[in-house]
C-alpha positions as CSV (number, residue, x, y, z in Angstrom):
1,X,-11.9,132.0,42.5
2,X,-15.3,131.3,42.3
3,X,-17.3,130.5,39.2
4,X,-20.1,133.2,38.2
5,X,-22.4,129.8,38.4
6,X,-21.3,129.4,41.9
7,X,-21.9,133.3,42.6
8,X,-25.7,132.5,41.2
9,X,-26.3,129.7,43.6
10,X,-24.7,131.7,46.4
11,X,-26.9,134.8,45.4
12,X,-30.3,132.7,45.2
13,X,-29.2,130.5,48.4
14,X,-28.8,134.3,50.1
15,X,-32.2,135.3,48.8
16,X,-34.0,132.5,50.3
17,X,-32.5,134.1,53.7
18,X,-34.4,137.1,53.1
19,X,-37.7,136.2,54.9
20,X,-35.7,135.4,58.0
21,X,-33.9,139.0,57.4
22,X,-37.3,141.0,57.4
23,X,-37.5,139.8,60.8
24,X,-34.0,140.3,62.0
25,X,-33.5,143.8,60.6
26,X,-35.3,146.4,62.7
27,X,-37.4,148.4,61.0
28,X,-37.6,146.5,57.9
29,X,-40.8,146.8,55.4
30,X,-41.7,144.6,53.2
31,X,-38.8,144.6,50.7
32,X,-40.2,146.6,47.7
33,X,-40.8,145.6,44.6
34,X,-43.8,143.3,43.5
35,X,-44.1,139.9,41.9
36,X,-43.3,140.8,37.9
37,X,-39.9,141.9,38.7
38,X,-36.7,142.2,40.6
39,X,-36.2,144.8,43.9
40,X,-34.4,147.7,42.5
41,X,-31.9,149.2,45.5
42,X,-29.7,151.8,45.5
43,X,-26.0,151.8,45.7
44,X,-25.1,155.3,46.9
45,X,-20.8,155.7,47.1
46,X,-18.7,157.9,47.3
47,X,-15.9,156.7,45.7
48,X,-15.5,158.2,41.6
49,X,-13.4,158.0,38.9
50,X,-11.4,154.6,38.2
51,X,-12.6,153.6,41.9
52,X,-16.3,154.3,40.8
53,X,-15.7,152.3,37.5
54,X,-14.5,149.2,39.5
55,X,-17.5,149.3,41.6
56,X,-19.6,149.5,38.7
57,X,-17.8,146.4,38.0
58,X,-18.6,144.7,40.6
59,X,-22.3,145.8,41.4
60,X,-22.8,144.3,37.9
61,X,-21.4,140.7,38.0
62,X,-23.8,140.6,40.9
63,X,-26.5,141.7,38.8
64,X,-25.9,139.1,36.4
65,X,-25.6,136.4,39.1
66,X,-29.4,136.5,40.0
67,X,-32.8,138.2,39.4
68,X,-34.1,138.9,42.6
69,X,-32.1,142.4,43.0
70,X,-31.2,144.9,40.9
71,X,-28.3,147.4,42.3
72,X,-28.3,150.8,40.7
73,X,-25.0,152.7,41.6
74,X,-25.0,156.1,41.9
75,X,-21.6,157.5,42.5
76,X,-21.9,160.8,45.0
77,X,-18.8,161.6,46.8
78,X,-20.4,164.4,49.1
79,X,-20.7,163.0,52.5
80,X,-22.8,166.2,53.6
81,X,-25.7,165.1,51.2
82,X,-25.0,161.6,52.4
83,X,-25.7,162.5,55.8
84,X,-28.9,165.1,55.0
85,X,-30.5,161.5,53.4
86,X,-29.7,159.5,55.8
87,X,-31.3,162.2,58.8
88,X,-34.4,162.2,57.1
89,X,-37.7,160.4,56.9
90,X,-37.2,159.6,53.5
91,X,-34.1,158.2,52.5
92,X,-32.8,158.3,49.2
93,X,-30.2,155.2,48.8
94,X,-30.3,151.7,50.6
95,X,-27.2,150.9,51.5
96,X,-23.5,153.6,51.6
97,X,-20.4,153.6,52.0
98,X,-17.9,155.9,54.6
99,X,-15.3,155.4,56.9
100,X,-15.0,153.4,60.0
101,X,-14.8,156.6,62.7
102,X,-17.9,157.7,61.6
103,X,-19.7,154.7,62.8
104,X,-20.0,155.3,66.4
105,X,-20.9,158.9,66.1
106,X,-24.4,157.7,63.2
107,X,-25.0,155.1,65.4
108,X,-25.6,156.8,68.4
109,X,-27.9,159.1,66.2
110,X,-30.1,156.2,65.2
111,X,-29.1,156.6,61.6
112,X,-27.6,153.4,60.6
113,X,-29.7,149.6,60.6
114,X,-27.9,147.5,63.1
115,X,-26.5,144.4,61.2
116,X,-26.1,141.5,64.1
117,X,-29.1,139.5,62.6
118,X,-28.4,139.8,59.3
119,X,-24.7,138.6,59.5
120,X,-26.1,135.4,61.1
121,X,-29.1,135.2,58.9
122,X,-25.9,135.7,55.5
123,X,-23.4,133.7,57.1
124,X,-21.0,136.3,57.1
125,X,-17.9,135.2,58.7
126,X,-17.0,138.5,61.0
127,X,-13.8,136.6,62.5
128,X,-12.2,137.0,59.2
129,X,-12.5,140.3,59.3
130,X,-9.8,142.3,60.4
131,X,-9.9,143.0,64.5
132,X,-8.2,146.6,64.6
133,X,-11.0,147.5,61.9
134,X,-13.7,145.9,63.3
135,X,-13.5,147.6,66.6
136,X,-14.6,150.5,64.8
137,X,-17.5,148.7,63.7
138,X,-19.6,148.2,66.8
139,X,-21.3,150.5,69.1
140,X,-23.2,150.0,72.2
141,X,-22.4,145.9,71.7
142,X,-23.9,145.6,68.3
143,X,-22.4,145.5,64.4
144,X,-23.3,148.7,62.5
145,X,-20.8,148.2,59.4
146,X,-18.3,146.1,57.8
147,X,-15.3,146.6,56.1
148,X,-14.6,146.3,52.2
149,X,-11.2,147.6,52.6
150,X,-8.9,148.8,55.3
151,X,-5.5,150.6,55.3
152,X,-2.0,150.6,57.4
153,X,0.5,153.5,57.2
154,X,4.2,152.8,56.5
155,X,7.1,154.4,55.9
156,X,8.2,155.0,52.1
157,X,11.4,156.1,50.5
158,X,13.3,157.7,47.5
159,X,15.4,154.8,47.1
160,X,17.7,157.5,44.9
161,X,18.0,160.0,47.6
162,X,18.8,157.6,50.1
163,X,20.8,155.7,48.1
164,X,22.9,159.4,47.3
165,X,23.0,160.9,50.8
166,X,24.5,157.1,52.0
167,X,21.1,156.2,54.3
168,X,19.8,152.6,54.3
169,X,16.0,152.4,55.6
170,X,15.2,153.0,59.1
171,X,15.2,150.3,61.8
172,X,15.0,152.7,64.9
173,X,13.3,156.6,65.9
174,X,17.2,157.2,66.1
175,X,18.4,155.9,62.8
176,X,15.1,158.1,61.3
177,X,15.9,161.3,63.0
178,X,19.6,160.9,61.5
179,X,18.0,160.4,57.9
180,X,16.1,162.6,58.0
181,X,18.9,165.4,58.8
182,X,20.6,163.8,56.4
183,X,17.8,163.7,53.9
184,X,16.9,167.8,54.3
185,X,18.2,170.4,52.4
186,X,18.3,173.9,52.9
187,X,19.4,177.0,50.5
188,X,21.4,179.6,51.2
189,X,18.2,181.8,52.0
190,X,16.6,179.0,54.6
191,X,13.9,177.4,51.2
192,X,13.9,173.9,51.7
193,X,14.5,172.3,48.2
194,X,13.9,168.8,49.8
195,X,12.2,167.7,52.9
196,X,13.6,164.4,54.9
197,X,10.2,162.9,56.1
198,X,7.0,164.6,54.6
199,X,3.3,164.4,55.7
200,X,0.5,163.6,53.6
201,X,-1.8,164.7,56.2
202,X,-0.6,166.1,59.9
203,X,-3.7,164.1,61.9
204,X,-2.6,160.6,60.4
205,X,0.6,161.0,60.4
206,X,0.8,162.3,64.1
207,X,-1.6,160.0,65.2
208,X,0.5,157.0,63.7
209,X,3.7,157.9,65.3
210,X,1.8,158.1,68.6
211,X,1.1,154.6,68.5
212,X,4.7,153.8,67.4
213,X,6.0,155.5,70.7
214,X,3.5,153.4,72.4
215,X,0.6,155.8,73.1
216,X,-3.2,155.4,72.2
217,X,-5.7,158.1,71.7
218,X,-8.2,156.1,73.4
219,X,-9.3,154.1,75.9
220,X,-12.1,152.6,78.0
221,X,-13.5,155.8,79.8
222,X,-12.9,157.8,76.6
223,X,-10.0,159.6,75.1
224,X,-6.7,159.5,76.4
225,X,-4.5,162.3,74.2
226,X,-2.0,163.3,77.4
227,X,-0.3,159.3,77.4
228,X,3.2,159.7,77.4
229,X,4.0,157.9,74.2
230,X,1.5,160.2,72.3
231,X,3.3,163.3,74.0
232,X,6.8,161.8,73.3
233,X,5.9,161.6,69.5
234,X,5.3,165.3,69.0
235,X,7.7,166.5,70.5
236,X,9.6,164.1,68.3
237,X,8.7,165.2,65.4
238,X,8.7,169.0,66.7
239,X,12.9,168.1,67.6
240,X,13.4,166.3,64.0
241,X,10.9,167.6,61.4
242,X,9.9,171.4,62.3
243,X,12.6,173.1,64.6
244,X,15.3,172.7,62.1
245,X,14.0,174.4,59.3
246,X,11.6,176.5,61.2
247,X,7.8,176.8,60.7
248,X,7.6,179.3,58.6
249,X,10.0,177.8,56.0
250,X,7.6,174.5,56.5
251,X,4.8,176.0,55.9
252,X,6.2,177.7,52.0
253,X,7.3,174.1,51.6
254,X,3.8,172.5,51.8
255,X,2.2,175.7,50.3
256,X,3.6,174.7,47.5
257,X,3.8,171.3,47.4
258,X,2.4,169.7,44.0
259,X,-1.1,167.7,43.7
260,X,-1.1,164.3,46.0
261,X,-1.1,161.4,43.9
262,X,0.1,163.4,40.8
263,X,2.9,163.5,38.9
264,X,4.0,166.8,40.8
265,X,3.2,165.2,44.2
266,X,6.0,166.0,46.4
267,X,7.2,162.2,47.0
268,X,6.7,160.9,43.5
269,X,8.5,164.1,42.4
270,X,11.7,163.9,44.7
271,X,10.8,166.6,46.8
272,X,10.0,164.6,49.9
273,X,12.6,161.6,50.4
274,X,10.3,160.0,53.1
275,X,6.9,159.6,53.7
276,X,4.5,158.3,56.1
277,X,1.1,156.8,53.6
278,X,-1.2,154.0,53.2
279,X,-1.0,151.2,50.4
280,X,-2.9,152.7,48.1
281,X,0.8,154.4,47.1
282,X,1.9,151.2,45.3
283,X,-1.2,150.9,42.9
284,X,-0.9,154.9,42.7
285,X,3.2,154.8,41.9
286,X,2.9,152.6,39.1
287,X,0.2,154.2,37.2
288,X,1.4,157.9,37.8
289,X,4.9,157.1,38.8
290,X,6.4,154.0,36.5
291,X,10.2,154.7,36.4
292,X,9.9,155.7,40.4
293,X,12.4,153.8,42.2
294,X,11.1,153.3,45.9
295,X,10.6,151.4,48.7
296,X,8.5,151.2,52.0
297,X,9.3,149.2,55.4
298,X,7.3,148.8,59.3
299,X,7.4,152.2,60.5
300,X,10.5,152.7,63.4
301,X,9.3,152.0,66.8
302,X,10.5,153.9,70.0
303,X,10.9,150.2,71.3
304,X,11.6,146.6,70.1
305,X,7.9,145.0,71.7
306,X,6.3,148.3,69.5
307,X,7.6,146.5,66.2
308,X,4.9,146.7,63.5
309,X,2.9,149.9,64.9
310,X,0.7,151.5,62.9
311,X,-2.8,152.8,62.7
312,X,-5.3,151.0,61.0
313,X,-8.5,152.8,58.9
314,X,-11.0,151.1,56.8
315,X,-13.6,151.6,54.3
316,X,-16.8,150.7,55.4
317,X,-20.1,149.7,54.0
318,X,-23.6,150.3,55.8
319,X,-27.3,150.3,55.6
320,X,-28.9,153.4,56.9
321,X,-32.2,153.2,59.4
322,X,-34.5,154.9,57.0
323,X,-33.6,152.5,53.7
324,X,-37.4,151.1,52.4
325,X,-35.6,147.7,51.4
326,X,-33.2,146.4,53.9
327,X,-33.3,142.8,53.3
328,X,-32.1,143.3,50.0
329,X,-29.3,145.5,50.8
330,X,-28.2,142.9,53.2
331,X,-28.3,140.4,50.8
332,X,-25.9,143.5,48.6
333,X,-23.7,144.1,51.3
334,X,-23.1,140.5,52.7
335,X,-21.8,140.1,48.7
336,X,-19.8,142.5,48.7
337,X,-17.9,141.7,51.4
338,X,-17.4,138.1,50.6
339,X,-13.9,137.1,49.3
340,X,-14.3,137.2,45.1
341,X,-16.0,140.8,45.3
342,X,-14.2,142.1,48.3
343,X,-10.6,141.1,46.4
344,X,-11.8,142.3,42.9
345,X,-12.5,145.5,44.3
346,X,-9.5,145.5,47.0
347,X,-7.2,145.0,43.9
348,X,-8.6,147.6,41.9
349,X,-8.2,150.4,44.4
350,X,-5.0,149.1,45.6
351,X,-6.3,148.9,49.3
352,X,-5.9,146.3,51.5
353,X,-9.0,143.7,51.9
354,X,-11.0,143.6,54.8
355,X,-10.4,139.9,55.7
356,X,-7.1,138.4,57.1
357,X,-7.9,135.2,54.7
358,X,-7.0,137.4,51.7
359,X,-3.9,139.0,53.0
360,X,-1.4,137.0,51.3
361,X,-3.6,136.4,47.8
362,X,-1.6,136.0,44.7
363,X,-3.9,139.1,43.2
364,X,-2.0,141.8,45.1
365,X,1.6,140.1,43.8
366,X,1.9,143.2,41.3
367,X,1.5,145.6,43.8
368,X,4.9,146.5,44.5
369,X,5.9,145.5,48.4
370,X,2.3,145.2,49.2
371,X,3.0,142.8,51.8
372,X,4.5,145.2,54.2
373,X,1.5,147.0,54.3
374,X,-0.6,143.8,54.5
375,X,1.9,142.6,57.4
376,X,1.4,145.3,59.3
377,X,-2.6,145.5,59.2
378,X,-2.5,142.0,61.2
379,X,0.3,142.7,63.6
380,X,-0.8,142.8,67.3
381,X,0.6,146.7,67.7
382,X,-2.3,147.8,64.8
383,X,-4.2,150.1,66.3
384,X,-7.3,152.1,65.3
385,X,-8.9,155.4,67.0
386,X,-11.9,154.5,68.8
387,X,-15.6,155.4,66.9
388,X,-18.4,156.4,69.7
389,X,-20.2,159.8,69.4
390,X,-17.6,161.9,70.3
391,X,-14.9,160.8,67.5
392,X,-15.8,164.0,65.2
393,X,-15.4,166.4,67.8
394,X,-12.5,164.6,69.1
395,X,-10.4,164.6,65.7
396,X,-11.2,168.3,65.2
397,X,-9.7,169.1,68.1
398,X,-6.7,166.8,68.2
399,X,-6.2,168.0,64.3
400,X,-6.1,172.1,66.3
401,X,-3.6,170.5,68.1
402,X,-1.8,169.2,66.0
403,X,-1.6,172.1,63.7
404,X,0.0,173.8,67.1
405,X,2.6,171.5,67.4
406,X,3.8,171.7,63.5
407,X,3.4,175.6,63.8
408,X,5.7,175.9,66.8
409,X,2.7,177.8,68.3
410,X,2.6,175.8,71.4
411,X,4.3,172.7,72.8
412,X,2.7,169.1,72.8
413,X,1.9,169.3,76.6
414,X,0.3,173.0,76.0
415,X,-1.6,171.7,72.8
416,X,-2.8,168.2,74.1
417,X,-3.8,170.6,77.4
418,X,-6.5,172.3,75.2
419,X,-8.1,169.2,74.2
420,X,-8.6,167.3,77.4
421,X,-10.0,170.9,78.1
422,X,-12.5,170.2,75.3
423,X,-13.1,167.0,76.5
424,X,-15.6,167.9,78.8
425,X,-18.4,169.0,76.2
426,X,-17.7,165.8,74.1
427,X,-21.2,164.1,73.7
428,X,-21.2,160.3,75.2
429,X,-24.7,158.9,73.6
């Protein structure tokens, strides 16, 4: 760890940059500020609560750490009024957070600072960054975020349930479909009282298992949702999760599902005995779940050189086109996303950190089988959905489909049909 003397020196050595950041950043003023006093920049996040609290945290150790910039955090989880400020002539924050599929699409707009020259001018090591993540960070050849955090999707387990219906963790889609008609039950009147494998949300979890059947959602002339291995997934999960308890008695299940990440949430509660989610469920179990007993391993793959699939998100920071003090957010940002504040904060959330240097720190070792997560973040088979100008669209559509597929209202071939239908309108710049 580094000292808070150290983070001073860093902090001033970083200011000294600045004059060669005016010039790099396009569209950069004169910084703000005047000679009696520090540059006051806004943080505007949306993360709140205990995630708002540790970033509160953080923005004040670098506070304290030098008196050139002063970061004033505003916490504002409503990405609508983020984007209004950001589209306007006036801006209202300096530098944001959001997640990496928007990139492409605010990019394209002209809303967001390209970072290339700053990252030089900061010495920000981008090769430490994670490469699934940071694909989502570019756009048109040049850096437009970076990521604080990022997150992989595994597969978690009652160890209880499986422990009583005699199922040991996955290995193969084969050995998952049996669990999870082992894992199901049914009353008399066709209620499920508990659900094999449940979804936290239908897109990711769809999406996810694409790439575990070896599909990808995208590729170099645009999207690609009719590959075989994305086509072969739903209709895996319409032959194992759906058909045999029916749509309709699906649906009253997740109707009534308790609050995610709550006590009553369906996997903490018993009601789901697997679950495809991201690491923030080990921070999350052990505060709201202590007595729990579970588990989490890689995701099954449809074959052995798929091992380790899964899809890859992150949480990205940014400096829109229109903030009035961009050197100083660079200066903000290229300390945020160094190791000490990029861990603290990585820790706090339970997420996994955006560089591959701090994958196996000792900080996570409370975080019950964090590793597995963390292991499959860097595995060659982590993928992430593409973010150019059309993602938005894109995901709508592909969540209609989706919502087909678990309906039993069409089959994957009809529902995939309707997007590359769709494709045609998708905006390319």
């Amino acid at each position: 760890m580094h000292t808070k003397q150290h983070m001073r020196r860093r902090a001033l050595i970083a200011g000294a940059l600045t004059t060669a950041t005016v010039v790099a950043l396009t569209g950069c003023g004169a910084g703000g500020g005047d000679a009696d006093g520090p540059t006051e920049i806004t943080f505007s996040y949306l993360w709140g609560g205990e995630e708002a609290k540790a970033l509160e945290e953080i923005i004040a150790d670098f506070n304290g750490s030098q008196d050139e910039i002063v970061v004033k955090g505003v916490s504002s989880p409503d990405t609508q009024k983020q984007l209004t400020s950001m589209s306007s002539s006036n801006g209202s924050f300096d530098i944001s957070d959001n997640f990496g599929n928007t990139v492409g699409a605010w990019a394209s707009k002209g809303i967001l600072a390209p970072l290339d020259d700053a990252i030089a001018a900061e010495g920000i090591e981008i090769d430490d960054f994670i490469p699934s993540a940071m694909e989502q960070m570019t756009y048109d050849g040049k850096i437009y975020s970076l990521p604080i955090a990022t997150h992989s999707f595994q597969l978690l387990y009652n160890t209880q349930l499986l422990e009583e219906a005699g199922v040991t963790p996955p290995t193969t889609m084969d050995e998952l479909a049996a669990a999870i008609e082992k894992l199901t039950v049914v009353d008399g009147s066709g209620k499920i009282t508990q659900l094999g494998l449940g979804s936290a949300n239908d897109s990711t979890t769809l999406t996810t298992l694409g790439y575990a059947f070896g599909g990808s959602w995208d590729g170099e002339d645009g999207p690609t949702p009719a590959e075989d291995g994305n086509l072969e997934a739903l209709q895996w999960y319409q032959d194992n999760v759906i058909e045999p308890v029916g749509a309709q008695a699906m649906a009253t299940f997740v109707s009534g599902q308790g609050e995610y990440l709550s006590a009553q949430d369906p996997f903490f509660s018993g009601k789901v005995a697997m679950i495809i989610d991201g690491e923030w469920r080990s921070a999350s179990a052990a505060k709201i779940a202590p007595d729990f007993e579970w588990g989490v391993t890689a995701i099954p793959a449809a074959s052995p050189e798929l091992e380790n699939s899964t899809q890859v998100t992150a949480s990205t920071l940014f400096i829109p086109a229109n903030s009035k003090h961009k050197e100083e957010a660079a200066t903000f940002l290229a300390y945020l996303v160094s190791e000490e504040p990029m861990e603290k904060f990585a820790v706090a959330l339970g997420n996994l950190p955006g560089r591959t240097s701090l994958a196996g720190s000792s900080a996570f070792d409370s975080l019950q089988d964090f590793g597995v997560w963390a292991d499959a973040a860097s595995s060659p088979n982590a993928k992430a959905l593409a973010s150019l100008p059309y993602s938005a669209e894109y995901a709508t559509d592909l969540a209609t489909a989706f919502d087909e597929v678990v309906r039993l209202t069409a089959t994957p071939e009809e529902a995939i049909a309707t997007v590359e239908e769709r494709m045609a309108n998708y905006s390319t710049k």
